[in-house]
C-alpha positions in Angstrom: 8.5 11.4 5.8 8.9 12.2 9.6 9.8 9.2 11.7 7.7 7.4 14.2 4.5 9.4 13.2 1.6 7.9 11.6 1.7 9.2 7.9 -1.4 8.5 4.6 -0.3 7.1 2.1 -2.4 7.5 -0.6 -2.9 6.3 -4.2 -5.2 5.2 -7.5 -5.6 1.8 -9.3 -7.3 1.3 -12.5 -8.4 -2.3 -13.7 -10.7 -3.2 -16.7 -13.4 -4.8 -14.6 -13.0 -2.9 -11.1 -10.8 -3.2 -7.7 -12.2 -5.6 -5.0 -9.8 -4.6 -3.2 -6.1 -2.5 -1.8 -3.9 -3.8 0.6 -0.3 -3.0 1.6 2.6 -4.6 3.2 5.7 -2.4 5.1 8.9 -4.1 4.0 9.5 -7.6 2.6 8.4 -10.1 5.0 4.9 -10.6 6.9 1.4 -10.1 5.8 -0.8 -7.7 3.6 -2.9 -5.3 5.8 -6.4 -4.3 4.0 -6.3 -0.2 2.6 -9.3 2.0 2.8 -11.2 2.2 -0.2 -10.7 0.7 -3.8 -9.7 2.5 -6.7 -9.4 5.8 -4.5 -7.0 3.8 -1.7 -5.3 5.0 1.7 -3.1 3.3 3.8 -1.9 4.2 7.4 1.8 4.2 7.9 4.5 4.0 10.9 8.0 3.8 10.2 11.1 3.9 12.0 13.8 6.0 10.8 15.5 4.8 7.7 14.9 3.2 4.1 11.7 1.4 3.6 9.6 -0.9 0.6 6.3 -0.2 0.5 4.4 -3.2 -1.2 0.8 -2.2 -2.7 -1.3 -5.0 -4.2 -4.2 -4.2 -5.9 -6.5 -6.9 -6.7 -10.1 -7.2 -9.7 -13.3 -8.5 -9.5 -11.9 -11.3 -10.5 -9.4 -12.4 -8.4 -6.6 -11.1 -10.6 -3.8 -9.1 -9.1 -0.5 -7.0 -9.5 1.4 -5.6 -6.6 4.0 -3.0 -6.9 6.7 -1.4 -4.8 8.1 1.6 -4.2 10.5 3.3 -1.6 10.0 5.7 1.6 12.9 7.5 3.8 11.6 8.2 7.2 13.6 10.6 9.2 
């Protein structure tokens, strides 16, 4: 992904009883910032060149939740 520009990242989340809510985190430390939408989620992104873990945590109508993790190169 290009460097310094703001990027979507988008992506889906299925759950048995229905997302409350999407929220996403840049690297390992600090807070989760709330994604638009639910299921259906986007997240606005501005990295600096390198390697980068996204963190994605979705959590149900019931308070339940899973978080996952993935990679991004910005260049």
């Amino acid at each position: 992904m290009p460097a310094g520009q703001t990027v979507s990242v988008l992506g889906f989340v299925k759950d048995s009883v229905g997302i409350q809510r999407v929220e996403f985190r840049v690297g390992h430390e600090g807070t989760f910032s709330a994604a638009s939408g639910a299921a259906f989620w986007e997240a606005q992104i501005k990295l600096p060149p390198g390697h980068h873990a996204i963190f994605v945590r979705a959590i149900d109508e019931t308070g339940l939740q899973s978080t996952v993790r993935f990679h991004l190169v910005a260049q």
